[in-house]
C-alpha positions as CSV (number, residue, x, y, z in Angstrom):
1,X,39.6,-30.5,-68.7
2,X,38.5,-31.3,-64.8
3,X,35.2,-29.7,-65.5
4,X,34.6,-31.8,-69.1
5,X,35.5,-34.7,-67.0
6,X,32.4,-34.4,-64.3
7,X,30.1,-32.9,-67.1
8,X,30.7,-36.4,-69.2
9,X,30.6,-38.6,-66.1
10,X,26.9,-37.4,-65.2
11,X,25.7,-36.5,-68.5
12,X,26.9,-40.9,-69.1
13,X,25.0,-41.5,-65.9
14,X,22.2,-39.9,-66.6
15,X,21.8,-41.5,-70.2
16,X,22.4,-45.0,-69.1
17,X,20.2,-44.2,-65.9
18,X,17.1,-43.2,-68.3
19,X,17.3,-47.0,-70.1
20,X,15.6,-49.0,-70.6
21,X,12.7,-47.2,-69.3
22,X,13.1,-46.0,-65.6
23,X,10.3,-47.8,-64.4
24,X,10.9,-51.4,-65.6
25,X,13.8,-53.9,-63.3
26,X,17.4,-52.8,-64.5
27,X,19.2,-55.1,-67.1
28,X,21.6,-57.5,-65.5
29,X,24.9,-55.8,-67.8
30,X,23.6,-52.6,-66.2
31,X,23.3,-54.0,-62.4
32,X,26.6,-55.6,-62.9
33,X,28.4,-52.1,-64.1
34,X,26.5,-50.1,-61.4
35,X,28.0,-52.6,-58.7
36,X,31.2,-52.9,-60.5
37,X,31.9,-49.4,-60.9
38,X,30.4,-48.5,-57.2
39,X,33.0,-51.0,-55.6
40,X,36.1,-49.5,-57.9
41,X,35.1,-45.9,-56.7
42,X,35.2,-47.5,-52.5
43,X,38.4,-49.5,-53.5
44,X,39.8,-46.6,-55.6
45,X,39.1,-43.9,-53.0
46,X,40.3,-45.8,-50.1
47,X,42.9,-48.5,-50.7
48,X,45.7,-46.7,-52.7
49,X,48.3,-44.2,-50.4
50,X,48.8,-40.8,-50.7
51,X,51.9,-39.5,-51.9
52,X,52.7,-35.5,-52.6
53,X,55.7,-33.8,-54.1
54,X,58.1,-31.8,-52.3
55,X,56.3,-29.0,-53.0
56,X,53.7,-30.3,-50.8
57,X,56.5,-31.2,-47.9
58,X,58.2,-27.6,-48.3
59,X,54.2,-25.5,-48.5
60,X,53.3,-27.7,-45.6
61,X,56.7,-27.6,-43.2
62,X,56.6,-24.1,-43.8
63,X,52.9,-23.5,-42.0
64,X,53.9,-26.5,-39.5
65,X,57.3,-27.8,-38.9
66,X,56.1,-30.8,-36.8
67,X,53.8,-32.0,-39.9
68,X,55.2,-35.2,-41.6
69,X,54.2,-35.8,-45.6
70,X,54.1,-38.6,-47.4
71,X,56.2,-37.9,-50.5
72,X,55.8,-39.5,-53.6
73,X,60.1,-39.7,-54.7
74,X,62.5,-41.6,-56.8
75,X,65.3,-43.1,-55.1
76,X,68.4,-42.0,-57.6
77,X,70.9,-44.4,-58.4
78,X,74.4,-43.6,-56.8
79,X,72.9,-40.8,-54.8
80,X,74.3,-42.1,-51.2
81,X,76.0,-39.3,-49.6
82,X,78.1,-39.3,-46.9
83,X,76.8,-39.1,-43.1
84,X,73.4,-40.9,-43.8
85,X,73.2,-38.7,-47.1
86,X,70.6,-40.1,-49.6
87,X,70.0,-38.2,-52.9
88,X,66.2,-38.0,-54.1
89,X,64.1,-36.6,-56.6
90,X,60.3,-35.8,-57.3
91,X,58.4,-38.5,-59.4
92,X,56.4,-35.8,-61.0
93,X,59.3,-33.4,-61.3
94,X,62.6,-35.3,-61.5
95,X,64.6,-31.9,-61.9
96,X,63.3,-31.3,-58.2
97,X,66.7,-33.3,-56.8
98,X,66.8,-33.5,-52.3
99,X,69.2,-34.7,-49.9
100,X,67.4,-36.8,-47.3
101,X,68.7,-37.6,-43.9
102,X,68.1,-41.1,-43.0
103,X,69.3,-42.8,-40.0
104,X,71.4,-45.4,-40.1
105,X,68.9,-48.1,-40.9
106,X,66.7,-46.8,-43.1
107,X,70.1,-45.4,-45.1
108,X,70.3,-48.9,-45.6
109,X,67.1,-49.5,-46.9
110,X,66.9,-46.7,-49.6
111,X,69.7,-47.4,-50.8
112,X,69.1,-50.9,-51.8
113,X,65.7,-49.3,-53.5
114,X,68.2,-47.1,-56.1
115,X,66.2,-46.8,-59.4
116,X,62.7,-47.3,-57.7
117,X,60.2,-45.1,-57.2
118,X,59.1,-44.5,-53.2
119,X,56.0,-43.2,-50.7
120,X,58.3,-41.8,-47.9
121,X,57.5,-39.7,-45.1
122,X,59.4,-36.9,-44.7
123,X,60.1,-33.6,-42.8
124,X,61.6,-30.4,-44.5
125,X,65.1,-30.4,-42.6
126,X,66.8,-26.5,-42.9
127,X,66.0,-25.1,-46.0
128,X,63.7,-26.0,-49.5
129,X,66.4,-28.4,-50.7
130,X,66.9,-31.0,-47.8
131,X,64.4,-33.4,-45.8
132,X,64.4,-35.5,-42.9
133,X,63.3,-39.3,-43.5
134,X,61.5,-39.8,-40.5
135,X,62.4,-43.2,-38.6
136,X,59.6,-45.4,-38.1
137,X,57.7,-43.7,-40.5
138,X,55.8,-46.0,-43.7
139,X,57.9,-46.6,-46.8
140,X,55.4,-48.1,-49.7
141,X,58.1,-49.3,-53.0
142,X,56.6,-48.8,-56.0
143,X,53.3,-48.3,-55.8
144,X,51.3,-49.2,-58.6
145,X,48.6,-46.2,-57.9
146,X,48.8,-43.1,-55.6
147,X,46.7,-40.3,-54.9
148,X,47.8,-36.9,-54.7
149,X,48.7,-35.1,-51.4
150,X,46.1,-31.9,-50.8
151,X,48.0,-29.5,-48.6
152,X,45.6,-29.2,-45.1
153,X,43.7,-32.1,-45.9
154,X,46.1,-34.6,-45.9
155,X,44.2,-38.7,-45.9
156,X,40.9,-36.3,-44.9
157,X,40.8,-36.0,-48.6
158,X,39.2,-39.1,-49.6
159,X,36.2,-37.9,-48.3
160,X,35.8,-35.8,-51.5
161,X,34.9,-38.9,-53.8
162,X,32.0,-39.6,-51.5
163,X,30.7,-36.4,-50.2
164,X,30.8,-34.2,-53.4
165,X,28.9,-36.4,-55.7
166,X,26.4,-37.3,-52.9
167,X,26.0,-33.7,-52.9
168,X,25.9,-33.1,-56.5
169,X,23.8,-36.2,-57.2
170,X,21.1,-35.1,-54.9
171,X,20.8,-31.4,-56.7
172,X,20.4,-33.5,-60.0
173,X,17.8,-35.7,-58.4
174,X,15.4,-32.5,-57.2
175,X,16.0,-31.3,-60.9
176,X,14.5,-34.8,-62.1
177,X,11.9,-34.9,-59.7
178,X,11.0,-31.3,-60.8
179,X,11.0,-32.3,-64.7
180,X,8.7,-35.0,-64.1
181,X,6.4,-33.0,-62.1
182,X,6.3,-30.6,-64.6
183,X,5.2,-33.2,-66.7
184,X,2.2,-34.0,-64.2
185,X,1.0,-30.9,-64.6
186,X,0.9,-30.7,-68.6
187,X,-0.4,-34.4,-69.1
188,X,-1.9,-35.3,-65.5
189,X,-0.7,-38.8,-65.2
190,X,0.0,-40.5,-62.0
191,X,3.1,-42.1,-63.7
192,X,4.8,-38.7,-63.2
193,X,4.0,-38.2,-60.2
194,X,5.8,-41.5,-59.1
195,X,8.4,-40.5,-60.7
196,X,9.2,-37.4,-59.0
197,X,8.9,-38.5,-55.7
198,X,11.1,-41.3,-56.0
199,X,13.3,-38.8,-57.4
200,X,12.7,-36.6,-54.4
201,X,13.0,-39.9,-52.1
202,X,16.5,-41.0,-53.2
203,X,17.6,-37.4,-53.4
204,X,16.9,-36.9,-50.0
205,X,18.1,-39.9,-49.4
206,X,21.5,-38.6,-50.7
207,X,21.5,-35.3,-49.2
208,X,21.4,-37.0,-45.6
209,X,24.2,-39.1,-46.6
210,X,25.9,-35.8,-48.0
211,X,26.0,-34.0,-44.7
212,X,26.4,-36.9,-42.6
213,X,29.8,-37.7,-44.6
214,X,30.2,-33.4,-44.6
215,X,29.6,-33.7,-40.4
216,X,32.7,-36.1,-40.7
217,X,34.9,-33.9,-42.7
218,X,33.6,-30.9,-40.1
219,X,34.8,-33.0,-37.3
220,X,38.3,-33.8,-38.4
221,X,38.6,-29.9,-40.1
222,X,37.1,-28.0,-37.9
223,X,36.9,-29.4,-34.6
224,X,33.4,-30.4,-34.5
225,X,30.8,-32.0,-36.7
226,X,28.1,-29.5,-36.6
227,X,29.5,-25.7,-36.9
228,X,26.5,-24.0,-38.8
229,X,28.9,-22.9,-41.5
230,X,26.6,-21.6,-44.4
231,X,27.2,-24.2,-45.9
232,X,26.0,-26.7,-43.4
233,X,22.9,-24.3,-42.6
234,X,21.7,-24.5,-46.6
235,X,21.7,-27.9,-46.9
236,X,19.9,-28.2,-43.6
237,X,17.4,-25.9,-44.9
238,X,16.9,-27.5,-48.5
239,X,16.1,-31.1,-46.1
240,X,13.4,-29.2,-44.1
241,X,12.4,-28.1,-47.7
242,X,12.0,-31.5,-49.1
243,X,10.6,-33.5,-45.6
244,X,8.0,-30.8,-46.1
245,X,7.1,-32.4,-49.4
246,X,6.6,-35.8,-48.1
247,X,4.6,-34.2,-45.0
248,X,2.3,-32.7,-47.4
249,X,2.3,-36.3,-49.5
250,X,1.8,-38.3,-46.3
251,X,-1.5,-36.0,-45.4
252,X,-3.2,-36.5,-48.3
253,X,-5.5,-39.9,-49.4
254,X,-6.6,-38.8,-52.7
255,X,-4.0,-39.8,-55.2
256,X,-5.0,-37.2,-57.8
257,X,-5.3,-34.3,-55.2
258,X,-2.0,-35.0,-53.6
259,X,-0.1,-35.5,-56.7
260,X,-1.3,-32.5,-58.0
261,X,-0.4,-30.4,-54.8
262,X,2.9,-32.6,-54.5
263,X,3.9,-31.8,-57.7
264,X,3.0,-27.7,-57.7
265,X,5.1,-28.3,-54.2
266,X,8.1,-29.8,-55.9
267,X,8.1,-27.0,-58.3
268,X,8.4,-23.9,-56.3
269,X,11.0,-26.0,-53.9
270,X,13.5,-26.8,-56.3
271,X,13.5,-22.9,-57.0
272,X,15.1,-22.9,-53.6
273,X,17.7,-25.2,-54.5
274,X,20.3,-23.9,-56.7
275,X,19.9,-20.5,-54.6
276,X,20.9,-22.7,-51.1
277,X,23.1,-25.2,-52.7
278,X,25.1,-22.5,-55.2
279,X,24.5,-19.2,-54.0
280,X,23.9,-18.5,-50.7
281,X,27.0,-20.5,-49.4
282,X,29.4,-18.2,-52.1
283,X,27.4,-15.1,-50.6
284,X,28.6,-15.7,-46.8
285,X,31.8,-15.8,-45.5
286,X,32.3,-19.1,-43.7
287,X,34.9,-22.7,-43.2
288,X,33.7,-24.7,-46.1
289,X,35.9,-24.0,-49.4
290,X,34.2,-22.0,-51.7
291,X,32.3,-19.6,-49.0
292,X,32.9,-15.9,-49.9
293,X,36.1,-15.8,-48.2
294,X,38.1,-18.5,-49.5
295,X,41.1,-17.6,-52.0
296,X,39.5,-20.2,-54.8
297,X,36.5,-22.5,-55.6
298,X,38.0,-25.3,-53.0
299,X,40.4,-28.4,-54.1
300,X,38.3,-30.0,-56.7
301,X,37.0,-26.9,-58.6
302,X,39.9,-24.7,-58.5
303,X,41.3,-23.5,-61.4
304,X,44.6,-23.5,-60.7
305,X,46.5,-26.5,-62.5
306,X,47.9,-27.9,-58.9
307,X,44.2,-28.1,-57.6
308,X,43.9,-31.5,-58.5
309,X,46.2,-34.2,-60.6
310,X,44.6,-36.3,-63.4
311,X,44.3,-39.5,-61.3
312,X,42.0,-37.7,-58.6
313,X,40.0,-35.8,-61.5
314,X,39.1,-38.9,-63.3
315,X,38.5,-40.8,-60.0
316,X,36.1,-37.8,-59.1
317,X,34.6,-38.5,-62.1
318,X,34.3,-42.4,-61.7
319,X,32.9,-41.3,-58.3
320,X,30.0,-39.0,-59.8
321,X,29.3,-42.1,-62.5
322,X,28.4,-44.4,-60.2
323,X,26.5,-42.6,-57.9
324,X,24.6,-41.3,-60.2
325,X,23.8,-45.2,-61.9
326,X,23.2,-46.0,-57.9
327,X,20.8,-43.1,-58.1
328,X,18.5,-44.2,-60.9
329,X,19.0,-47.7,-59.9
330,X,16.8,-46.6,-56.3
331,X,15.1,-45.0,-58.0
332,X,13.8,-47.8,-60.1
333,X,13.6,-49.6,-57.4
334,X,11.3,-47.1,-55.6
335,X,9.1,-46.6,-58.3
336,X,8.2,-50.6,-59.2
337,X,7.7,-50.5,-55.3
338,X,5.0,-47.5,-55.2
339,X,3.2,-49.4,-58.6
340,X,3.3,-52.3,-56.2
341,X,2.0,-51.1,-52.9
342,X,-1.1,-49.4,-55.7
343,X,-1.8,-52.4,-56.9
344,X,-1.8,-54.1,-53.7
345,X,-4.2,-51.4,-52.3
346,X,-6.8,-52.0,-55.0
347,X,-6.6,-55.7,-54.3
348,X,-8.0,-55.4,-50.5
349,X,-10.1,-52.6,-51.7
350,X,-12.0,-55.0,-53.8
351,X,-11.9,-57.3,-51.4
């Protein structure tokens, strides 16, 4: 299901991206849902709290007691206890039933939320069936939308709806920009070779944004934000690949000799790209999940069922929807630039 979900999300962008034709202004419906759906994914993948179940708190406590969770519980009706006492279950399991210590005041205050649904932060306190409210810690009532807590990664998390479809939009870029220079070469017109390197241009674009927001996650992961994890080293390789091709566009005058050399370039360089993007980092062991020794394919591509809830998986794919509209969008925009500065160029040429 996760993997139909990102399939249909670019295969949508992608379609509505293509029309009208790429090289004409954008339609103000379509401007309107690229903003619209761009501002839902930043709202959407920063605004709403975490909460996990106490599986999460239990996984978590067990690696590091001192860790507090948020937990996503229900508050059960007549569940006080005596001696701060307070009976709750998991929202997404209500069979999972808890004691929770609370002090005195925050006793109190769960149990005039009986019945409702709670983001609590909690410790495990003794064994797999008791917590440990912790005082001063954030209590959210029910919340109207919560993400799901990923063991290790914790509020680091919601970096994956920005840095994975960065990623993944760029690699879908380089195949455009390839297409339409393959389409150069058959029919040799200078339309396609605008078209693949504002392709290239916005892809690049997106790949420095990709590592710049994967330098963040590095930082708060791993210590630092540059590690030269395989993963880091590929996608520094692919840029050097691709600033190549606009060195070897930038040193060239003749339009039909540079888009001819350009688009043989853009060719053989996207050959390099699946290889740095999906094989080399699987082929090296190394800190980013999915490297060769990592138990699964990372949280979002796992196939385990507890990889990822529905909410995150069609939030991912709202993610890799809009990016990919943003995508085309520049890329319109880069291309009716390019037509302009050519036109301008013939103007004081003739004069």
């Amino acid at each position: 299901m996760k993997f139909l979900i990102m399939l249909a999300a670019t295969a949508a962008g992608i379609f509505l991206g293509m029309r009208p034709r790429i090289d004409v202004p954008r339609p103000s419906w379509w401007m309107w849902l690229a903003i619209a759906c761009t501002t839902l994914t930043i709202l959407l993948g920063l605004v709403p709290p975490i909460g996990g179940t106490f599986t999460d708190v239990v996984i978590t406590n067990r690696m590091d007691s001192s860790k507090v969770i948020p937990w996503y519980a229900h508050v059960e009706s007549g569940g006080t206890a005596s001696d701060g006492w307070v009976l709750m279950s998991d929202v997404r399991d209500r069979r999972v039933l808890v004691g929770v210590a609370a002090s005195t005041g925050l006793e109190s205050t769960l149990e005039s939320m009986a019945g409702k649904a709670v983001i609590i932060s909690v410790q495990r306190h003794g064994d797999d069936l008791h917590a440990r409210a912790v005082e001063g810690g954030s209590v959210v009532v029910d919340p109207i939308l919560t993400l799901p807590y990923i063991v290790g990664l914790e509020e680091r998390a919601r970096l994956i709806f920005f840095h994975v479809p960065l990623s993944w939009v760029a690699t879908v870029a380089y195949l455009i920009s390839m297409i339409f220079a393959v389409l150069f070469m058959r029919k040799r017109s200078l339309e396609y070779d605008t078209r693949s390197m504002a392709a290239a241009s916005v892809g690049t674009l997106y790949a420095v944004l990709a590592t710049i927001t994967g330098a963040v996650w590095a930082r708060f992961n791993w210590g630092s934000f540059w590690n030269w994890d395989p993963r880091e080293t590929s996608i520094f390789l692919l840029l050097l690949v691709y600033f190549a091709y606009f060195l070897l566009r930038g040193s060239i005058d003749d339009p039909v000799r540079r888009a001819r050399l350009s688009s043989a370039y853009s060719i053989v360089a996207f050959v390099t790209v699946p290889f740095l993007v999906f094989i080399l980092p699987r082929l090296m062991p190394g800190l980013h999940p999915g490297s060769a020794d990592d138990v699964n394919a990372g949280p979002l591509l796992s196939p385990k069922s507890d990889a990822i809830n529905v909410t995150k998986q069609l939030l991912f794919g709202l993610a890799l929807f809009s990016f990919t509209l943003l995508f085309f969008w520049l890329m319109s925009l880069r291309i009716r630039l390019e037509a302009l500065s050519r036109q301008l160029s013939m103007v004081h040429r003739y004069d």
